[in-house]
N, C-alpha and C positions, 0 to 999 in steps of 0.2 A: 909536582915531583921534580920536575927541570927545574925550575927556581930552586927548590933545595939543592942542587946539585950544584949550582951555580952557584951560592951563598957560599958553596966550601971550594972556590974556586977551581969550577967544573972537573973537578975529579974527587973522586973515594978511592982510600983502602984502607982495607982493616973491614970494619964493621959495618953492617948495611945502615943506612941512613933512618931516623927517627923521623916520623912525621907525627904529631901530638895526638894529630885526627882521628890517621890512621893505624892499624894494627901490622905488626908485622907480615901477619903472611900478605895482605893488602899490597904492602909497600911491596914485598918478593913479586908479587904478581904484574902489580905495575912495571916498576924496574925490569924484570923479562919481558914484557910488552914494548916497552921503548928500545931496549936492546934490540928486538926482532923487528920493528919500527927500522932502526937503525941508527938512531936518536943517540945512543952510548952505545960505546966500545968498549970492550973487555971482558970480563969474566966475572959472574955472578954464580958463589956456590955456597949453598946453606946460609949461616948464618953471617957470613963474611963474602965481599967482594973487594973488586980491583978494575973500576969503569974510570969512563970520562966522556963527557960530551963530545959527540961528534959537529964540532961549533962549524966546518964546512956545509955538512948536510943542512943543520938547524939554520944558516943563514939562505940555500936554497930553499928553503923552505917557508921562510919566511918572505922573499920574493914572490914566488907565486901564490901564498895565499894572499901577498897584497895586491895584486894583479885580481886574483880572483873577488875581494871584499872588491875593490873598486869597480869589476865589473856587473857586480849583484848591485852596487848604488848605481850605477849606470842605467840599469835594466830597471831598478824601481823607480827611476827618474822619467823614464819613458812610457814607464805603464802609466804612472801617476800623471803624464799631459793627456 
């Protein structure tokens, strides 16, 4: 869903985004889910929104889950001697 969001230059408006997979109320459910995440900003109502990537948040985010993968290969490094 973030990669879609990203493909249209991290923001929407107008109409909620198509995912081929997925069904719209899917995608509604998602998109409110990362909203409340904190993932995107704006407003999401019915059949139409007006979001965008919260690209601060998504780049903290992105630090410490690499802190955290690197410290799970850490830890199976050591179990594994």
């Amino acid at each position: 869903m973030l990669l879609e969001i990203a493909k249209r230059g991290n923001k929407v408006q107008g109409e909620i985004i198509e995912v081929p997979q997925l069904s719209k109320a899917t995608v509604l459910q998602h998109l409110r889910e990362l909203k409340r995440a904190g993932f995107i900003q704006g407003r999401i109502f019915g059949a139409r929104a007006e979001f965008h990537l919260d690209e601060t948040l998504l780049k903290e985010f992105n630090t410490v889950f690499a802190a955290f993968m690197k410290e799970m290969e850490e830890q199976k490094f050591q179990a594994d001697k």
